[in-house]
N, C-alpha and C positions, 0 to 999 in steps of 0.2 A: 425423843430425846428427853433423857430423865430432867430437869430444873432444880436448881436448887431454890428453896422457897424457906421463908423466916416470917413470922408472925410478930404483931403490937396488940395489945390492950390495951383498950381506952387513951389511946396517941389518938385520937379528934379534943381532947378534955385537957390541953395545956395550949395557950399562944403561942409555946416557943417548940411548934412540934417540928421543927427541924433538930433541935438539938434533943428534944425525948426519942427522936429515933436514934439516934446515935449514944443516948445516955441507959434509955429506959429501958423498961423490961423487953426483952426483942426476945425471943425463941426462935434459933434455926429448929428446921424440919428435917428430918432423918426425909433420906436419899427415897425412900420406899411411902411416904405418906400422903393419902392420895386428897384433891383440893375437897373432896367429898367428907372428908370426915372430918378435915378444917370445918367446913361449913356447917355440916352437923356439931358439934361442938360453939358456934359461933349463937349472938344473942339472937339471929333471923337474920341479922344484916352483916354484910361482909364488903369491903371493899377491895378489889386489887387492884396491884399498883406497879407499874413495871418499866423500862427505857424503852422508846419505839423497836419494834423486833424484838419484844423479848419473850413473846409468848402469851401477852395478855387474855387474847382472845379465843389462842388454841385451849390454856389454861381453863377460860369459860364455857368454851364449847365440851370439854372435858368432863365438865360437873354439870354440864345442860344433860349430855349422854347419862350417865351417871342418876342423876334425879328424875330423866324419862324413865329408866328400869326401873327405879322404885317406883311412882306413879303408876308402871303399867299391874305393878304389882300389889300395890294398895290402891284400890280406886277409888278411895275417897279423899285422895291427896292434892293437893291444890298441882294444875297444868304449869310445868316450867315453859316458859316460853324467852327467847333472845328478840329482844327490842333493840334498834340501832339509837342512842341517841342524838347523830347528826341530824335527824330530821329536825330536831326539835325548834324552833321559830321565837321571836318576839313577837309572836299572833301566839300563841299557843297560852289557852289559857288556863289548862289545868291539864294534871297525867290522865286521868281519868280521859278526858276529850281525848288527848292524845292515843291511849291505849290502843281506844276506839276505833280513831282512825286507822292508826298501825298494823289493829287486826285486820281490818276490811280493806285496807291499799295494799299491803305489804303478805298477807298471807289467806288472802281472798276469804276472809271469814265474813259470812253475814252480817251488816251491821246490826240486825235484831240481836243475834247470837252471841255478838260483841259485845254489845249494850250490855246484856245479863252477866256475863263472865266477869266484865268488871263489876257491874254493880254487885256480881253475888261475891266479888271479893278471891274465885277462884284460881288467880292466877299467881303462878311466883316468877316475879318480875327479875330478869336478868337483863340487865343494863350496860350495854358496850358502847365504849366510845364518849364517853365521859367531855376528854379532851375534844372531839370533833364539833360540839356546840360550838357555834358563832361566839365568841370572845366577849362581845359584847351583852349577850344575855344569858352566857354559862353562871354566874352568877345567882342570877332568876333560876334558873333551874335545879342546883341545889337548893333554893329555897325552898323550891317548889317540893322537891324529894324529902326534904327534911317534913312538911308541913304534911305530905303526905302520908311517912313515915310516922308522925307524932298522931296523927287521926285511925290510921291505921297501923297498928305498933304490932299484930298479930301477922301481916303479909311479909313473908320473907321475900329479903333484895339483897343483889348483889349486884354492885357498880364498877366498871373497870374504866381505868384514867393513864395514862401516861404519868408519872410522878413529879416533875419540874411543873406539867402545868397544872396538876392541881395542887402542887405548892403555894401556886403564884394568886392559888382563889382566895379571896377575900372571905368568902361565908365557905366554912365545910360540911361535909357531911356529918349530922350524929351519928355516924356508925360507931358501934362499939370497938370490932376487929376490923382486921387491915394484914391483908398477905402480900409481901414483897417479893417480888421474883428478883431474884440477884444476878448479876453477870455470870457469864460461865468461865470456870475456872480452866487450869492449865489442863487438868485430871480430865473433866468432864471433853473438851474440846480434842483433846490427844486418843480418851473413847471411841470419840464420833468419826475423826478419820481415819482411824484402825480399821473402825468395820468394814470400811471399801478396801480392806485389803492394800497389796504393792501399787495400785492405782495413784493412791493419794501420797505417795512415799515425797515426792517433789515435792508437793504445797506442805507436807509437814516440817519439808529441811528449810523450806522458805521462810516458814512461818518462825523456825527457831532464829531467824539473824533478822529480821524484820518486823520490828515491834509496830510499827504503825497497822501491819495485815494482821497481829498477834491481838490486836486492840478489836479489831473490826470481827473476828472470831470471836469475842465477848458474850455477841448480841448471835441468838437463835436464826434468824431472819440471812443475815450476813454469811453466815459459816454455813448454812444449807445452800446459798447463790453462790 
């Protein structure tokens, strides 16, 4: 399912970034633009940002796919790797620690092997799950990101959040860009159940008198259940 996807500049660089989305420079994205050449084009650092079910994560896994072919095809390219960051703790006291671990629990890498990969700086950190940190020390861990990012400003990251709650953070991220994944509209949605042919004829006549199932169709997640 195609997304429709809209971009900010430097929306981390005003207090009132609820109303710079809605005022500032915003660029939709043509129907065909894939998150890889966003990202290419971005300063290393990207954020996305999206309503639960909207695609966040296939969106990431998308451009994780995407940066392994390049990778496989420049070999001096730094490893994409997807980090979860619910793990992340009020014990946790630095990414690096973290990384470490995450290699060696999460994807059986040696911890010697680990050690060097962060310390050589070879990894491009994709960061899912923004919002699933503990509430109470998501806070710390943008800090922690930003501090990491300001030491190391050459490591490309990308962080994906749910949008209300990393509204509601007090510290954000210095990323420079920020890709929004938007609702799905009437066009995109009327697409998706055409393709199943006369099958879905019903839930489409449903869906025209019934705005509360016409709502719930919005969200990628919803309208594939």
């Amino acid at each position: 399912m195609q997304l429709g996807l809209s971009t900010q500049s430097n929306f981390n660089h005003h207090p009132w970034i609820v109303n710079v989305r809605h005022n500032g420079e915003d660029h939709s994205l043509t129907a065909n633009t894939r998150i890889l050449d966003v990202f290419d084009q971005s300063a290393g650092t990207l954020l996305i940002l999206g309503e639960p079910g909207s695609g966040k994560t296939t969106l990431l896994l998308e451009l994780t796919r995407d940066l392994l072919n390049q990778a496989e095809a420049q070999p001096n390219s730094r490893i994409p790797i997807v980090f979860n960051l619910s793990s992340w703790t009020r014990d946790t006291d630095s990414i690096d620690e973290w990384l470490v671990d995450e290699l060696n629990i999460k994807y059986q890498v040696a911890r010697s092997v680990a050690e060097k990969l962060v310390a050589e700086r070879s990894l491009l950190l994709l960061l899912d799950g923004l919002d699933e940190v503990a509430e109470g020390v998501r806070n710390a861990c943008v800090a922690e990101i930003n501090s990491y990012h300001r030491q190391y400003p050459d490591v490309p990251m990308v962080v994906c959040s749910r949008t209300n709650d990393y509204d509601m953070l007090s510290s954000k991220l210095d990323f420079h860009d920020a890709v929004i994944i938007e609702p799905l509209d009437d066009t995109q949605i009327d697409t998706y159940l055409a393709s199943f042919g006369a099958s879905m004829n019903g839930l489409r006549q449903q869906m025209a008198s019934d705005r509360r199932l016409r709502a719930l169709a919005e969200t990628p997640l919803t309208l594939s259940i």
